[in-house]
C-alpha positions as CSV (number, residue, x, y, z in Angstrom):
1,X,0.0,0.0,0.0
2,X,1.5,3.4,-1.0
3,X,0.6,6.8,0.7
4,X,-0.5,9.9,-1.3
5,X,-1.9,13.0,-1.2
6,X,-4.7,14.2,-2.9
7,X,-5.3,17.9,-3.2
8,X,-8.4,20.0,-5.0
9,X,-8.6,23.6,-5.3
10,X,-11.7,23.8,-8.0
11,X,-14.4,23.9,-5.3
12,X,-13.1,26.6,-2.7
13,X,-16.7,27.2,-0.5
14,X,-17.7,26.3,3.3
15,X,-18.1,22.7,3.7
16,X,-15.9,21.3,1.3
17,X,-12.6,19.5,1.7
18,X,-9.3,20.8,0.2
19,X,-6.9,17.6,0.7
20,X,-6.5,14.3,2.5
21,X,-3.8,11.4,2.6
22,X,-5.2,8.2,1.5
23,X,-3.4,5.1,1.5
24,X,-3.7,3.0,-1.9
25,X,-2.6,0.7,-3.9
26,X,-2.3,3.1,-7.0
27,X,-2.6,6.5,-8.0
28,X,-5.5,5.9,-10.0
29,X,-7.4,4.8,-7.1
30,X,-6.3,7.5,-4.5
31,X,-7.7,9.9,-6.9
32,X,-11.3,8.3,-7.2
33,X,-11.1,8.3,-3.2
34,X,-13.2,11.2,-2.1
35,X,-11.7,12.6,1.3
36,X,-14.5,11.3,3.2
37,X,-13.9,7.8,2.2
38,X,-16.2,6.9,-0.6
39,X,-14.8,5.5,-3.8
40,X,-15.7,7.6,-6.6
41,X,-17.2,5.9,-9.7
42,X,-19.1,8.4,-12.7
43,X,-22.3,8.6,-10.4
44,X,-20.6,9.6,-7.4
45,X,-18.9,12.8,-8.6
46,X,-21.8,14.3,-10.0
47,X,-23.8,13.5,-6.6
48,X,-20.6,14.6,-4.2
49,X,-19.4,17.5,-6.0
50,X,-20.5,20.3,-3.4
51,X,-18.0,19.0,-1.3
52,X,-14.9,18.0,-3.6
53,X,-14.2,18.6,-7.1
54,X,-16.3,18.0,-10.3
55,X,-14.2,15.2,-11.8
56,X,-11.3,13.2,-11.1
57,X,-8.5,15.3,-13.7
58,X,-9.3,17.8,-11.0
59,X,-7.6,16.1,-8.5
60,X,-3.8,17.0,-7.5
61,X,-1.9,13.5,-6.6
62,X,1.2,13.3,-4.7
63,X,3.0,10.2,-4.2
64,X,4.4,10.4,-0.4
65,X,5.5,7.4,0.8
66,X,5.0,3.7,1.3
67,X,2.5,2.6,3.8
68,X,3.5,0.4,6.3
69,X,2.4,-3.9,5.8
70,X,-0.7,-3.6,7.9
71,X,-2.5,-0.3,6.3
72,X,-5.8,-0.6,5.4
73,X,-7.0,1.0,2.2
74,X,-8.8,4.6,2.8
75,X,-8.4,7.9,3.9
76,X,-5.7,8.7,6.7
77,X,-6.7,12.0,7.3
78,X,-8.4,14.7,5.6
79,X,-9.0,18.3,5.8
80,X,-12.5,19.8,6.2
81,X,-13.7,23.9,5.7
82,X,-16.3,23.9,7.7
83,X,-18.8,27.2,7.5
């Protein structure tokens, strides 16, 4: 499991996240993981996108690490701008 980073800076209101670190086994799936944990599929961004960005080319991935051997999949931590 690898540990990234995934950033948005499209959708900038109150209640919206800006960034979490996910831990995944690929890029392509840390950036369908929406900060509060779902797992984005084409239905999903169109009904969460009042709190993260429209689409997944939207969102900013940074590889940060490797995840130690017991990690669950998911979010680690994310960051929330509540109004």
């Amino acid at each position: 499991m690898k540990l990234y980073l995934i950033e948005q800076n499209e959708n900038v209101n109150y209640d919206t996240y800006d960034s979490a670190v996910v831990a995944a086994p690929d890029e392509h799936t840390a950036r369908h993981t929406h900060p509060n944990g779902y797992d984005m599929n084409a239905d999903e961004w169109t009904r969460r996108y009042s709190s993260w960005c429209s689409s997944p080319d939207k969102v900013k991935v940074t590889f940060i690490g490797e995840a130690m051997p017991d990690v669950v999949r998911g979010v680690i931590c994310a960051s929330f701008n509540a109004g």
